[in-house]
N, C-alpha and C positions, 0 to 999 in steps of 0.2 A: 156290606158289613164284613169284616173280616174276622178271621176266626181266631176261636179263642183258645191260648195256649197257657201253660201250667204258669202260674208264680216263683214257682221255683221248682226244678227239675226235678223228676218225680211227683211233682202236684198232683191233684185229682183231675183237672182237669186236661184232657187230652190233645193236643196238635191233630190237625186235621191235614191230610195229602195236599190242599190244595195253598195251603202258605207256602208263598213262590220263597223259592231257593237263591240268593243271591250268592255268589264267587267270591271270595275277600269281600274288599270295597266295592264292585261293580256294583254300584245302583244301578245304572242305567240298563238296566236286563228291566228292571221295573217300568211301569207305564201312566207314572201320573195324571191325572184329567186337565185338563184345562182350567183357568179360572173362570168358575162359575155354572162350567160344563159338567157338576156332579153335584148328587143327595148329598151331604154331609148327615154323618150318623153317630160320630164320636164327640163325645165332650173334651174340652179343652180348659183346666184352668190354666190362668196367665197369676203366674206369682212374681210380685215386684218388691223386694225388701226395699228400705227408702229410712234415710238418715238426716234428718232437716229437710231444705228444697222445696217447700210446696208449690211453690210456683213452677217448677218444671214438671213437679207431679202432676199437677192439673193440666200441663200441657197432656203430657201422657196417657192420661185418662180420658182426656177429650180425643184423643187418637185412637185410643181403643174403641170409645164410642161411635166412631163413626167406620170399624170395621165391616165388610162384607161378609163374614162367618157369622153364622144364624145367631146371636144374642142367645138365645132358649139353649145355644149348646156350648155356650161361654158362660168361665166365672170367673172374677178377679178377687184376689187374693194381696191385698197390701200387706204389708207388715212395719208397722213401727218399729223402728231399731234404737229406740231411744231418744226419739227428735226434742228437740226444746229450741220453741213451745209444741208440744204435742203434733201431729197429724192431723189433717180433717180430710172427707170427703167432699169435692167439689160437685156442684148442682151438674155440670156433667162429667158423667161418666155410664158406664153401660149399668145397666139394671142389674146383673149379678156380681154386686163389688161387693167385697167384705172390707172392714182396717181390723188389725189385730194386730197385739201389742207384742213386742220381743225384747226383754229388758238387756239379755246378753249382749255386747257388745260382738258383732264381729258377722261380716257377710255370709259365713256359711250357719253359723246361728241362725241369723236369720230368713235364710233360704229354708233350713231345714224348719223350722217353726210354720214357714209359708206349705210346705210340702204336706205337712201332718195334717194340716187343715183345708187339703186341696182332696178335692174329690173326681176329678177331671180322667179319661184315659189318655189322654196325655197332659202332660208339665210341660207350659211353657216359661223359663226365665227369662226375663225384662227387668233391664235396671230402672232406675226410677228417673233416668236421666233420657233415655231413647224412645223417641218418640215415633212410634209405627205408620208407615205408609198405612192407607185404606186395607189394601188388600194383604198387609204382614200375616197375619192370621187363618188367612185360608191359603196363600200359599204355603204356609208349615203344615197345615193340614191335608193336604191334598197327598203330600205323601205318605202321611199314617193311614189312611186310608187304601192305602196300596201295600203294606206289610206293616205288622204289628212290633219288631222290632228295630224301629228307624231313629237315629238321633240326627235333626235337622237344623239348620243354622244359616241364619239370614245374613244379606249383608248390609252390615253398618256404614255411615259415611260420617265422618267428625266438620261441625260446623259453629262455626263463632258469629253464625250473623244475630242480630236483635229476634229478639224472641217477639211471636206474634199474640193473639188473645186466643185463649184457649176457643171460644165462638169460630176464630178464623180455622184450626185445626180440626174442629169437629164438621167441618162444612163439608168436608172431603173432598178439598180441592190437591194439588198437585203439590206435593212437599217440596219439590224442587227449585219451585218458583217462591219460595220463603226461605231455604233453607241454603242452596248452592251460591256461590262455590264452597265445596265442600273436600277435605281430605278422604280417601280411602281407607279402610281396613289394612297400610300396607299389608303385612305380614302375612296376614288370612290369604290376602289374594296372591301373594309369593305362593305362599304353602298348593294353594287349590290349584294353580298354573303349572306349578313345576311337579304335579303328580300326576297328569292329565286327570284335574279336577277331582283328587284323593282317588280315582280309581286303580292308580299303581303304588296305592302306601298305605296295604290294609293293616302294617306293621305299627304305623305313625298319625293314622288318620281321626286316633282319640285326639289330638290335639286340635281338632276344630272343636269341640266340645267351648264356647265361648259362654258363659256366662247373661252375658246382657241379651240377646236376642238368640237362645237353643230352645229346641222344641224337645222331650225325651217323651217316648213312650212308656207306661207305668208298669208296664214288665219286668223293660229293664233296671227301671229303679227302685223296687221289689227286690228286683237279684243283687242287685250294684250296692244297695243299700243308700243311707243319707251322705251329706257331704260330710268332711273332715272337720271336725272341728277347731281339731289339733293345730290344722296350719295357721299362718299369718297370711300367706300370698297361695297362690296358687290352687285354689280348691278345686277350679275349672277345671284346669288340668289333670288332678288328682283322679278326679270323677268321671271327665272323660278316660282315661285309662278303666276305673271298675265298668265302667260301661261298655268299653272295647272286649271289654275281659268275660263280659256277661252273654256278648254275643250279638252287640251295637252294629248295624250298617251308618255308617257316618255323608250325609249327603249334604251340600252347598247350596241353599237356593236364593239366586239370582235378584227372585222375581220377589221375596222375603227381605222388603226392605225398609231400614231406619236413621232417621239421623239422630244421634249422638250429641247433646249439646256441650260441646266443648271439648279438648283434647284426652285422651285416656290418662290414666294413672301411669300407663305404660309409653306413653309419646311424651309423658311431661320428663319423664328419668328411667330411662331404659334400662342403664346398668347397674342402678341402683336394685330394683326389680329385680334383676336376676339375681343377684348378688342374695336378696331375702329370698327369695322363692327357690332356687336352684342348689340352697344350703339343707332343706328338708324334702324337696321331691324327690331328690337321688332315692331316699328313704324308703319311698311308697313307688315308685314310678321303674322299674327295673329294666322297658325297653327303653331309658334315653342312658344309651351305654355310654356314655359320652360323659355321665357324669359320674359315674361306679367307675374311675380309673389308678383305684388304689388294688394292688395286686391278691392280697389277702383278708380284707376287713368284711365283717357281714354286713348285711342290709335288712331292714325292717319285711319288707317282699322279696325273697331272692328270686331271681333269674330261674334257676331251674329245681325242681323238687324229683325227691329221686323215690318212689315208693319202693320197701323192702318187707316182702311178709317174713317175719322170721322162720327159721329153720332152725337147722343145727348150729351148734356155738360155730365153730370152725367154718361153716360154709359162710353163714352171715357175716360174720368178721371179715373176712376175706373178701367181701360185695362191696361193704360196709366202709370198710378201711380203702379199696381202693377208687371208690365215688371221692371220697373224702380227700383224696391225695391226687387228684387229678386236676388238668388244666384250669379246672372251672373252679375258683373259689366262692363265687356268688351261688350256693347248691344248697340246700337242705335237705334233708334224709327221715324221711318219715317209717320207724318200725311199725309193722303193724301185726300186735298179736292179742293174746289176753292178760294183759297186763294188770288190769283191775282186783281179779282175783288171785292173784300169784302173790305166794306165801315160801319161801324156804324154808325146806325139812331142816331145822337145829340140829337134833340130836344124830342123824345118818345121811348129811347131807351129799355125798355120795352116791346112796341108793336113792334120791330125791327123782322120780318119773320126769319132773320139770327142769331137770338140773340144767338143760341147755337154755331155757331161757331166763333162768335166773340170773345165767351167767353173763350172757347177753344184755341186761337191763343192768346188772352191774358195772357192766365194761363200757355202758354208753350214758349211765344216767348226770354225767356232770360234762357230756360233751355237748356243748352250744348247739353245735350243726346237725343233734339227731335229735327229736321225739318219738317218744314211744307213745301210738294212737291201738285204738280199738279199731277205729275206723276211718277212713277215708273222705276229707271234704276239699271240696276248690276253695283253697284261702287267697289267691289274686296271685300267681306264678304264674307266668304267661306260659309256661310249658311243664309238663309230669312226664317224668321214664317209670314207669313200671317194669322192675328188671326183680330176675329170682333170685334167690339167695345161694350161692355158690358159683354161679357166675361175676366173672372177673373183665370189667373195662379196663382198654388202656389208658397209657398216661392220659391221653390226647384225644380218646375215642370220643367222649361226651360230646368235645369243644365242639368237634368236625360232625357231631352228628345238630346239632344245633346249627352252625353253620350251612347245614344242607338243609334244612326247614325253614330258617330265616331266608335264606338266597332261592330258595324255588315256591314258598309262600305253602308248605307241605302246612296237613289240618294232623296229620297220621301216619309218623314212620314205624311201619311191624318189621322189626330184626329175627331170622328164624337165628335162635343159637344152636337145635337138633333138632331132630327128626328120630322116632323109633316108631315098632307097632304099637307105644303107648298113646302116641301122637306129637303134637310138635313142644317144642318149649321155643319162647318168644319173650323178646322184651319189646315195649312200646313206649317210643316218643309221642306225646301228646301235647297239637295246639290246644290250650284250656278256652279261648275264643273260641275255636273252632266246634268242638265236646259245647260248649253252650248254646249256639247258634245254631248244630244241629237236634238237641234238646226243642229248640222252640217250633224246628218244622216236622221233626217224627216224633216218631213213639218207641220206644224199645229198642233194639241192638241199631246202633247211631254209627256205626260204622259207613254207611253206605252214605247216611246224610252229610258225615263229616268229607266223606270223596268230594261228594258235589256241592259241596259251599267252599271247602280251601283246596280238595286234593288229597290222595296219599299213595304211599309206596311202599313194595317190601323188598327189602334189602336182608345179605347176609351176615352175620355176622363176624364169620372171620374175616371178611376185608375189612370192617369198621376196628378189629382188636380186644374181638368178646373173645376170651377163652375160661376152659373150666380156672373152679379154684385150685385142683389139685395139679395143677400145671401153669399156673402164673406166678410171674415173678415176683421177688421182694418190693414192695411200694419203696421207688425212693425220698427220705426223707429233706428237707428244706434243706436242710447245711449239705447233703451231695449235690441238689439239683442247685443250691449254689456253686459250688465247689467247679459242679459241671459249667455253668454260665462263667467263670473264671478262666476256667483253662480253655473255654472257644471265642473267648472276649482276646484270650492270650496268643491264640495260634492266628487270630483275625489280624492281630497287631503286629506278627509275623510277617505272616501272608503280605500284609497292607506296606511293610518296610521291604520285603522283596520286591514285590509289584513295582514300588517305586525304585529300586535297585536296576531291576530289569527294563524301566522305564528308561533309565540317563544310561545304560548299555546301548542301549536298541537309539536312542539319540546318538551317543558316538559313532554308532557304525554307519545312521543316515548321514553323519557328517563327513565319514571315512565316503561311505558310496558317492557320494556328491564330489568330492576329492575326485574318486577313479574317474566320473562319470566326463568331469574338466581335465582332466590327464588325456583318458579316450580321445574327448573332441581335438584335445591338440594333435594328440599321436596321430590322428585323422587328418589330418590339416597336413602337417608333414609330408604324412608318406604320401599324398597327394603333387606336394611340392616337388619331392624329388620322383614321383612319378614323371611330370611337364620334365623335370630337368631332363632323365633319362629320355625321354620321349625327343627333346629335342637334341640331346647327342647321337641319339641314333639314327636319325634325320641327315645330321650334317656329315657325319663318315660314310652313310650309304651316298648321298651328292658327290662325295669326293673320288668314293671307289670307281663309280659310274661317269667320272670324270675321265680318271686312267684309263681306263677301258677304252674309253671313246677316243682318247689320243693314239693311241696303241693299234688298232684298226686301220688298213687303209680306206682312204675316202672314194665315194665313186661317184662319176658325175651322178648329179640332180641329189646326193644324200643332204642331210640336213648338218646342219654349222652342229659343231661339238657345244655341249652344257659351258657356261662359264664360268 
């Protein structure tokens, strides 16, 4: 059995040492059983929302029935989502099926209606179209039984052959042989291949969160809370993100398999799909930066939350204003004082005890990007800075310190900004996954858990660009920092008209050197020419002199005949 950990962070109930510690994404530090090679001891309801179709439902049902997971520790969970003619239960299906009704139209409606009425320690989703191998069920199980926050996900195969008798399904014979040839899950099996099987994308790895065939443990969806109801597409998605966020290990199993009768929503118009889903996830979904590519606009979850206990007017302001004014527009700024009870002195406002945070709630109460809280809660920001109030980041500090958490997978960057005999002042970067995840395996100061589930470090903060407030510079405002991207757009276009200047220069002179280089070779040739010429003048005058010579001499017998 595995132990049991709070509902929500701070719960009554306590984490025990011995909930193994996973790394990011590494599952594979865990050791699931074999099938069939373990007690099962956890309940599982299987919630299937269902919109007409009975005939694929009864397939379905008769596949659940002839599961290898004990019955006595399964429940099913239908939900009518408004079919006409109504829904029934088919004579097979496993002994603990419910049908319950959900008038609202819409797949997370109806999930969430299934959810409320599921009693299971873990949820498993099944559309009403996927028809489970034998063994679907306890291979999703076999890994919650190995740590208590797992979100697991099987894989699908999409198939257009003729549908069999629900009798032939529940036989539990080989889906293969009914169902192949069959397509893939491409995309799932992209994503799990090119991360070596989500272990290198504990950043990305919510997006296995699939809808039709995940298993979630009910911890996490306790902390995560219900689906959106809000969306149109994407709720999968959505949720796998609160789930990632809540402290989800995300693992692929193989051996968790279903076929699909007929092609996705997503196979049948792919860009349609994104086109609706990818217009409200930017929204809620804050790590797919890819679609938050507008320079200054807010988002429903920002990216980074920057916690500020108030202070003095003047130090806050100064923290305050430059989070605000920094590279990171996706940022929210949570003040944290007593807000609740704060009243301004009318009559001697002035001599007001509270005067610096009055002034403070005045100066911030109609800005977007700040709230003033009491207290402190995880609202789904994949990351929190806890920084003090009188310290000042640079323009660029945040971006770069986020970038170093994203890029080395950090759970915990502690920046020292001083040291005295008072002791240290620190600001902290915080994975909000990370802080949750180690939530589930300790108890009390989580620093040390958060090490060994993501990592962390400390760094200083003068290289990152912390300085006091009383020595940082003016923030600059939008129309300099354009002003600024002007005149370096301007001196680039400079730059860019020399370059090519000194480009068709540096070509004349290859063409001038190429010139010398055919000069040289002749000039070479030449002096070679009248080298031979010279060479053979001086040849013929020295023959001639040695000619005279030898006439000039008298001859004795036996000498040799004179040169001719």
């Amino acid at each position: 059995m595995i132990p049991r950990v709070p509902a929500v962070p701070g719960g009554s109930d306590v984490a025990v040492p011995t909930v193994p510690r996973v790394r990011g994404n590494d599952y594979t530090v865990l050791d699931p059983p074999a099938l069939g090679g373990f007690t099962p001891t956890l309940r599982v309801s299987v919630v299937i929302p269902a919109h007409n179709g009975q005939e694929a439902l009864d397939l379905v049902l008769a596949g659940l029935a002839a599961q290898t997971y004990p019955a006595e520790l399964t429940e099913v969970v239908v939900v009518d989502n408004g079919s006409s003619p109504p829904l029934r239960l088919p004579p097979l299906r496993p002994d603990g099926t419910r049908l319950i009704v959900c008038e609202t139209p819409g797949r997370a409606d109806a999930r969430n209606a299934g959810l409320a009425a599921s009693t299971g320690d873990v949820v498993h989703w099944l559309d009403s179209d996927v028809i489970p191998d034998r063994h679907e069920v306890e291979a999703h199980m076999r890994w919650h039984h190995t740590a208590p926050y797992l979100v697991v996900t099987g894989y699908l195969r999409f198939t257009t052959a003729s549908l069999p008798s629900p009798e032939v399904i529940a036989s539990g014979g080989d889906l293969a042989a009914l169902f192949e040839p069959a397509e893939p899950h491409e995309w799932l099996v992209d994503l799990v291949s090119r991360t070596n099987g989500l272990t290198d994308a504990a950043g990305r790895a919510f997006s296995l969160h699939v809808g039709g065939a995940t298993s979630v443990a009910r911890v996490l969806l306790d902390r995560a809370g219900p689906m959106d109801e809000d969306l149109v597409l994407g709720q999968d998605t959505e949720m796998g993100y609160r789930l990632g966020q809540a402290g989800a290990v995300f693992v692929p199993e193989s051996l968790a398999r279903g076929y699909h009768l007929g092609p996705s929503m997503r196979m049948r118009d792919k860009r349609l799909i994104d086109r609706v889903s990818h217009a409200t996830i930017a929204d809620r979904v804050p790590s797919y930066r890819w679609l938050r590519t507008h320079p200054a606009r807010q988002w429903k979850v920002p990216y980074l939350e920057v916690v500020v206990e108030a202070g003095g007017y003047e130090d806050t302001r100064a923290t305050v204003d430059a989070v605000l004014a920094g590279t990171v527009p996706d940022v929210s700024v949570l003040l944290v004082g007593p807000w609740e009870g704060l009243a301004a002195e009318r009559r001697a406002p002035l001599k007001d005890p509270a005067l610096d945070l009055v002034l403070i709630r005045g100066h911030y109460a109609y800005e977007g990007r700040v709230r003033l809280v009491e207290s402190v809660a995880r609202r789904g920001a994949p990351f929190r800075l806890c920084l003090p109030a009188g310290w000042v980041p640079g323009e660029d500090t945040l971006a770069r310190l986020l970038d170093l958490a994203v890029d080395d997978g950090h759970g915990l960057i502690s920046v020292l900004l001083s040291e005295s005999s008072e002791g240290l002042v620190t600001a902290r970067l915080e994975r909000c996954a990370a802080f949750c995840r180690a939530s589930l395996v300790a108890s009390g100061d989580l620093d040390d858990a958060v090490d060994d589930v993501f990592g962390s470090l400390w760094t200083d903060g003068e290289t990152w660009g912390f300085v006091p407030a009383e020595g940082a510079p003016a923030a600059k405002g939008r129309r300099m920092a354009y002003r600024a991207r002007l005149d370096a757009e301007a001196e680039i276009a400079r730059l860019t008209k020399e370059v090519e200047r000194l480009r068709g220069q540096v070509g004349k002179w290859r063409e001038e050197s190429a010139r010398w280089r055919k000069s040289a070779v002749d000039l070479r040739r030449e002096v070679g020419t009248l080298r031979r010429e010279v060479g053979a003048l001086k040849s013929s005058r020295i023959r001639t002199v040695i000619k005279r010579i030898s006439v000039r001499l008298p001859r004795r017998p036996g000498d040799a005949q004179p040169l001719p």
